[in-house]
C-alpha positions in Angstrom: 78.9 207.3 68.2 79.5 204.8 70.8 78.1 201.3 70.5 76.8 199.8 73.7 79.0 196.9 73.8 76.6 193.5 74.3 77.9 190.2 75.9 76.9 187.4 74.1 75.5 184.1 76.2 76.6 180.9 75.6 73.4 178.5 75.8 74.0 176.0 78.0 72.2 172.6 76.8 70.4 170.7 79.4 71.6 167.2 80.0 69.7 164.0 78.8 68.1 161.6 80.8 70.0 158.4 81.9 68.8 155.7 79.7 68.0 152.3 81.2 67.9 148.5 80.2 65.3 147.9 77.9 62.9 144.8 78.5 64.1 142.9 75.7 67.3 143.3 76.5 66.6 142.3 80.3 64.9 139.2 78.6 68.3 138.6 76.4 70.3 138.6 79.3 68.5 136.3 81.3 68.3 134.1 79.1 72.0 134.3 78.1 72.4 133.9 81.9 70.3 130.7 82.3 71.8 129.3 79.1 75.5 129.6 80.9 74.4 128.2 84.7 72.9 125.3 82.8 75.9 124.7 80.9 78.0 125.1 84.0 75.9 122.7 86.2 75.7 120.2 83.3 79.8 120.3 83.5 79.9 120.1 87.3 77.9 117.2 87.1 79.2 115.1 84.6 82.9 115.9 86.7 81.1 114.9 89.7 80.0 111.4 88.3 83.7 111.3 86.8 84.9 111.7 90.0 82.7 109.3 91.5 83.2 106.9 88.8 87.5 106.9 89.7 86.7 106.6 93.8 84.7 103.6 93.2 87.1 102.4 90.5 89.9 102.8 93.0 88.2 100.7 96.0 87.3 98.0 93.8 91.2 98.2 92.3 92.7 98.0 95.7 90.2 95.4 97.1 90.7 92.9 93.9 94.8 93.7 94.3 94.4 92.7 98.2 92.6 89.6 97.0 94.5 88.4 94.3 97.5 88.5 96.6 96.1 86.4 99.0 95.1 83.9 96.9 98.1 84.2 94.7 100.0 83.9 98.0 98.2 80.9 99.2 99.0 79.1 96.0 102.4 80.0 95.7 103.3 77.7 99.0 101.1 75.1 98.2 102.4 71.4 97.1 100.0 69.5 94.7 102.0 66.5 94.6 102.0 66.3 99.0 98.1 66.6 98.5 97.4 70.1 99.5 95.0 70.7 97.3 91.8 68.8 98.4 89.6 70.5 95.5 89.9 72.3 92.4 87.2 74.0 90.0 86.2 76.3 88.0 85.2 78.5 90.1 86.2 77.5 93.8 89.6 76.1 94.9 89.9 74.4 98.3 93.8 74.4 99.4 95.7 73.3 102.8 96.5 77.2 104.1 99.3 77.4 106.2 99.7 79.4 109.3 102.8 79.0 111.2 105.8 76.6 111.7 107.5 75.7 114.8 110.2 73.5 116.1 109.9 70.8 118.5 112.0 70.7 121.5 110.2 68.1 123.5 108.1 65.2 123.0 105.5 63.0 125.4 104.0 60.1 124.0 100.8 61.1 125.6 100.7 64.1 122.4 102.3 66.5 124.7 105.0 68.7 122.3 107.0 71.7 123.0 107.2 74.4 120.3 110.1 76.8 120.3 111.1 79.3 117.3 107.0 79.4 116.5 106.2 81.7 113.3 102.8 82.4 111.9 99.3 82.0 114.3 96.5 78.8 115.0 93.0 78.7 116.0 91.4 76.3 117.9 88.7 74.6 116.1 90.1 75.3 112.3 93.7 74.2 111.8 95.5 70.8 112.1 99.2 69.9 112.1 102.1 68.1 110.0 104.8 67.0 111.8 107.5 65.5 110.2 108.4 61.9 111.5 112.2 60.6 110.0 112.3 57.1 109.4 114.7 54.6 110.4 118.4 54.8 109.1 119.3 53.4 105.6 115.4 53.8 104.4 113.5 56.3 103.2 110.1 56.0 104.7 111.0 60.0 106.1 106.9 61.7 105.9 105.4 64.2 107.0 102.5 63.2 109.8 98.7 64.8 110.1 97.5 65.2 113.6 94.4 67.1 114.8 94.9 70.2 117.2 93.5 69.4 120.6 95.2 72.3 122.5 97.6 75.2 121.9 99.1 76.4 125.8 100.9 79.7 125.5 104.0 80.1 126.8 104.8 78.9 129.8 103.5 75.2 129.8 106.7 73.2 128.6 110.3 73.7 129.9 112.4 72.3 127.0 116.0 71.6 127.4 117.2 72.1 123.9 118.5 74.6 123.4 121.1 74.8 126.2 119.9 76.6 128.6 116.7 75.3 129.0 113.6 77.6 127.6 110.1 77.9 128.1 108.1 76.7 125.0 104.4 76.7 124.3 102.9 73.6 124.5 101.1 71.8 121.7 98.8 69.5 122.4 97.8 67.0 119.2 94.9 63.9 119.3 97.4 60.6 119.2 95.4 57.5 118.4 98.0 55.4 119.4 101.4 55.4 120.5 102.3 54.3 117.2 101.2 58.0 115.9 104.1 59.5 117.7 107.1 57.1 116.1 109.7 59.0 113.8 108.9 62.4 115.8 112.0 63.4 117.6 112.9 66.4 118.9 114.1 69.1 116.6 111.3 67.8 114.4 109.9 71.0 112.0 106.2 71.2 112.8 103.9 73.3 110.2 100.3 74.4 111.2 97.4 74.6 108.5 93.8 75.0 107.7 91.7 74.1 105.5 90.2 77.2 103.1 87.9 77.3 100.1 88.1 79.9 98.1 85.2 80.7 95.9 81.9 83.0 95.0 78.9 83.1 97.5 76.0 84.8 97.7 75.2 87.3 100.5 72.6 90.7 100.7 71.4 89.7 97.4 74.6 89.7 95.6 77.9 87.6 94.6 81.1 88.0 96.4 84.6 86.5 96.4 84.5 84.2 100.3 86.9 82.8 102.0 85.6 79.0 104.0 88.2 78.6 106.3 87.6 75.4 108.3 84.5 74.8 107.3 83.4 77.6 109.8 81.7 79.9 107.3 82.1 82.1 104.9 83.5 85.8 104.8 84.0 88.4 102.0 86.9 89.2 101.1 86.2 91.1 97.6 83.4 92.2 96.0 80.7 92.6 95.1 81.1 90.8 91.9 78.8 90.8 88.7 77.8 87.1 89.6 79.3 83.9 90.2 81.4 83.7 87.9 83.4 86.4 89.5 85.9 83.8 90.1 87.4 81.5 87.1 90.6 79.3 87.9 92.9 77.1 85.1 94.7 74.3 86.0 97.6 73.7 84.1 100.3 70.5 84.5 104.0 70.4 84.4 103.7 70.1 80.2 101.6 73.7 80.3 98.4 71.4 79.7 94.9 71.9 81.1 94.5 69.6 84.0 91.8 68.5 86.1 94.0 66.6 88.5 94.9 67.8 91.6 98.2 65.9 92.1 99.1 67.1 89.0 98.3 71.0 89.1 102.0 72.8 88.6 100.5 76.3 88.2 96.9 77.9 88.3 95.9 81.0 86.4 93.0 83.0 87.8 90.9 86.0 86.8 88.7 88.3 89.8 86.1 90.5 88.3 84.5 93.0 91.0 82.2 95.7 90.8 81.4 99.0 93.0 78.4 98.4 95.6 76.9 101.4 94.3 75.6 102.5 91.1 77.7 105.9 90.0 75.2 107.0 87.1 71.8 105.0 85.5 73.5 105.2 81.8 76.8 103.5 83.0 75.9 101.3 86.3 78.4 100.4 88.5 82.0 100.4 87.6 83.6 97.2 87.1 87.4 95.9 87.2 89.5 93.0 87.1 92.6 91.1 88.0 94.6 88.3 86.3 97.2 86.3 88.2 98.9 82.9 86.9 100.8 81.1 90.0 102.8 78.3 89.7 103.2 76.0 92.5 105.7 74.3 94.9 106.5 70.2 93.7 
């Protein structure tokens, strides 16, 4: 007997249903996701006021560096003992600041001079000059003469006939009291231009800054601004390496700058502050 041969079905299950985020897990990772952007902003700030915090570190570095040159700069040339310092402090120094040096090549007894070989520049109204007058043969009355600046003529105002062949010098014009003011100055004579500068703190927009007075003209910044006005603190020490008040006797000055950013980086750490410290000793 034959069998009716059957063909057996494979069932074919039906496929589930994609499965989805759950809310608690949408509420895990939002929260996981807040909890890292937080952490991440928190970083990119703090790096931001670091940053900050190193520009305005920087400026104030370069500015006090600039300074402190300057001033170490003005010191350095500066003779105690041929009275160019006119004031010393604590806190302010006033110095003879010089600008230029010349030699003379001609001479009028009216206060006319000649300047060739002229280094260095003068303004009208804020420096004065040393001339240097020899004194008669076999003494030794040789000094160095002040005379107030009346005019400085560019080039083109004095033909001088030394050296050979004759050149065009600017003319220097000096106030001469009397004749008398003009004996020992011959030509060749070295003639040095100055002006008078204070160096000290002073306050402008409501804060402390390191000025420079130069002439007596008014003040201008030069570093700053500083915490307050003690910004500035000078030593004077003698020949011996002993405090001094004297200013004949000053043989080298130590000073300290202190400057801080003009802007406040952060509320916890307020402005960044640096400083500089410079000891210079003097010419004799």
């Amino acid at each position: 007997m034959i069998r009716p041969r059957t063909t057996a079905r494979r069932s074919r299950s039906a496929p589930e249903p994609s499965r989805g985020f759950t809310l608690v897990e949408l509420l895990i990772a939002l929260v996981v996701t807040g909890i890292l952007t937080a952490g991440l902003y928190t970083v990119m700030v703090v790096q931001n006021q670091g940053y900050s915090r190193v520009r305005e570190l920087g400026d104030v570095h370069g500015t006090l560096r600039s300074s402190a040159a300057l001033l170490g700069w003005n010191l350095r040339y500066t003779s105690p003992a041929g009275g160019d310092l006119y004031a010393i402090g604590p806190n302010s120094i006033t110095l003879r600041s010089y600008q230029g040096t010349a030699l003379i090549c001609t001479k009028d007894p009216g206060g006319w001079y000649g300047l060739v070989r002229t280094e260095g520049g003068v303004s009208l109204g804020a420096d004065s000059v040393l001339i240097f007058a020899a004194g008669t043969v076999g003494q030794l009355d040789d000094r160095w003469t002040t005379v107030a600046l009346k005019t400085l003529a560019p080039p083109g105002g004095a033909i001088c006939d030394w050296p050979s062949p004759p050149v065009i010098a600017r003319r220097l014009h000096v106030d001469v009291a009397s004749p008398a003011d003009t004996v020992g100055i011959r030509v060749g004579a070295a003639v040095r231009l100055f002006r008078g500068v204070q160096y000290g703190p002073f306050r402008w927009n409501g804060r402390w800054w390191l000025g420079r007075n130069v002439g007596g003209l008014g003040w201008e910044p030069l570093a700053g601004p500083m915490p307050d006005s003690t910004g500035l603190q000078l030593r004077y020490f003698d020949a011996a390496g002993l405090p001094t008040a004297v200013p004949s006797q000053v043989s080298s000055v130590e000073f300290r700058l202190r400057a801080e950013s003009t802007k406040r980086v952060d509320a916890v750490h307020g402005a960044p502050v640096d400083s500089v410290r410079m000891k210079v000793h003097v010419r004799g």
